[in-house]
C-alpha positions as CSV (number, residue, x, y, z in Angstrom):
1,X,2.3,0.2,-15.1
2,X,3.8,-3.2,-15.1
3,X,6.9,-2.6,-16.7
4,X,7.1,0.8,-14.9
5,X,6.7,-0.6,-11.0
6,X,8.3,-4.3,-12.1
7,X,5.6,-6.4,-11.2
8,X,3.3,-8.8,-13.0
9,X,-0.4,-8.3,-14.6
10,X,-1.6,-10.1,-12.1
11,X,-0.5,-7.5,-9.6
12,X,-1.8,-4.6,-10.9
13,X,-4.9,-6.3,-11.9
14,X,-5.6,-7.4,-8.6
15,X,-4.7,-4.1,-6.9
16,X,-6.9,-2.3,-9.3
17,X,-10.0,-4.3,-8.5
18,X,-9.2,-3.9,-4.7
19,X,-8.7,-0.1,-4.5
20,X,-12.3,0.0,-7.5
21,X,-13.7,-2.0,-4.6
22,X,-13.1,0.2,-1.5
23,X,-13.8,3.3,-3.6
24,X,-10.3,4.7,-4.1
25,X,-9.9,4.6,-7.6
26,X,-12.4,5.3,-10.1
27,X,-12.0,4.4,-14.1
28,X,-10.9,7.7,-16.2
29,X,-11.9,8.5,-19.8
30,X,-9.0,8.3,-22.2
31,X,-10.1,9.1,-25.1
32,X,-8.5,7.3,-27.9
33,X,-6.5,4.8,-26.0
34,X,-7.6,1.2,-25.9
35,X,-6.2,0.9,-22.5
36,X,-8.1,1.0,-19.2
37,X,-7.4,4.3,-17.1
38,X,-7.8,4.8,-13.5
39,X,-7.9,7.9,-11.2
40,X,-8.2,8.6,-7.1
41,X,-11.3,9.5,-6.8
42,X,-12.3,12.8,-5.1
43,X,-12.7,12.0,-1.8
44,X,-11.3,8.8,-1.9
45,X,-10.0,8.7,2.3
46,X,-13.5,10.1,3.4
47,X,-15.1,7.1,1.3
48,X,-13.0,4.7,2.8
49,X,-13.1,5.8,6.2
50,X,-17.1,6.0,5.8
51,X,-17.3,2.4,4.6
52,X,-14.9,1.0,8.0
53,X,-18.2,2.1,9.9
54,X,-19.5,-1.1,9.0
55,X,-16.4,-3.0,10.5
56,X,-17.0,-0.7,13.4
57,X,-20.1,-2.3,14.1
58,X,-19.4,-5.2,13.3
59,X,-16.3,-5.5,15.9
60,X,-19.1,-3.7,18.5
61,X,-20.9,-6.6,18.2
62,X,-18.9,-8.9,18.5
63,X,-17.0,-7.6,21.7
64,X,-20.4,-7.5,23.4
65,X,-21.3,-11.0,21.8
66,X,-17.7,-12.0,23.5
67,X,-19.1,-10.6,27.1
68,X,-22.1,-12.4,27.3
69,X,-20.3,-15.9,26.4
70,X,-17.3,-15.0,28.7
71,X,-19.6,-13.7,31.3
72,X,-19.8,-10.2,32.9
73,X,-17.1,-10.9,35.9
74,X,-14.3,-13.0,33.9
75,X,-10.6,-11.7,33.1
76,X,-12.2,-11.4,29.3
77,X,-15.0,-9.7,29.5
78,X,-13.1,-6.8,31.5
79,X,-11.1,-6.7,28.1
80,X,-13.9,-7.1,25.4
81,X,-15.8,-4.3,27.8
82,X,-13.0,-1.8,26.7
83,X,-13.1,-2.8,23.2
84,X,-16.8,-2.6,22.6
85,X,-16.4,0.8,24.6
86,X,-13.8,1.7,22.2
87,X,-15.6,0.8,19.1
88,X,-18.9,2.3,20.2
89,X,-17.0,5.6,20.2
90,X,-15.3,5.3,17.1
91,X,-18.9,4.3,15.0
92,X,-20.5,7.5,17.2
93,X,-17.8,9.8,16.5
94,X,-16.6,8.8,13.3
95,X,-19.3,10.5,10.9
96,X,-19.0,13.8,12.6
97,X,-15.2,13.5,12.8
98,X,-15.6,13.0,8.7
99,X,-18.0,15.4,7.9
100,X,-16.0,17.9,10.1
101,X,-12.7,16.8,7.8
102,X,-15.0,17.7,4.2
103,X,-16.4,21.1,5.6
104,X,-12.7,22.4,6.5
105,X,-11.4,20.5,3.4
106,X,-13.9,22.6,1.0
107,X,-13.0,25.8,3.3
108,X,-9.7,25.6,2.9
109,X,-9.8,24.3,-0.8
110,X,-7.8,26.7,-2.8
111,X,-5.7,29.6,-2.0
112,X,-4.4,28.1,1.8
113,X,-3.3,31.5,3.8
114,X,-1.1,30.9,6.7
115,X,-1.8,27.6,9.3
116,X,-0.1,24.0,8.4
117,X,0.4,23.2,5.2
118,X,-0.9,20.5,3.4
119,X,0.7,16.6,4.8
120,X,1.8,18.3,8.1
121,X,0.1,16.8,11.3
122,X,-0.5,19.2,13.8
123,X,-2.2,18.5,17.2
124,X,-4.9,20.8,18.6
């Protein structure tokens, strides 16, 4: 991979262990080779998006932590309202949004018969 992409060990090492962190890649058997294989694990971007829940939160928080110190009338706490508003959605809506993502994802898995096709956006 190194000599392939042009970059050093240390790259790809550190990349590895970032996407093994967030769940993206998982290590693949290889048998007979002494070096380390990796693959996307299935249903990596559902993983991932799952996991941001917990920045979610954690942004909640700290827009309404931000209200209470700016207090409830100032220029900043108008702001913070609208993105603790906004990130209370996103960790309410976010699990159903995935789960909704997996059930068409399985429905759809295999022969795809008209609609989009795969990596096309389409609104609606």
């Amino acid at each position: 991979m190194v000599e392939r992409l042009g970059i050093g060990s240390g790259s790809v090492s550190g990349a590895i262990k970032m996407l093994s962190t967030v769940g993206l890649i998982e290590r693949a058997p290889a048998p007979g080779s002494r070096r380390e294989h990796y693959r996307v694990r299935e249903g990596a971007w559902a993983t991932l998006m799952s996991a941001q829940n917990g920045m979610v939160q954690a942004m909640f928080e700290a827009a309404d932590q931000g209200i209470e110190a700016a207090g409830p009338d100032s220029p900043a706490a108008r702001w913070l309202a609208e993105m603790r508003d906004f990130y209370g959605f996103m960790f309410r809506e976010m699990p159903a949004l995935i789960e909704r993502w997996r059930t068409g994802r399985e429905a759809d898995h295999g022969a795809r018969t008209g609609g989009s096709a795969p990596g096309r956006l389409q609104q609606g």
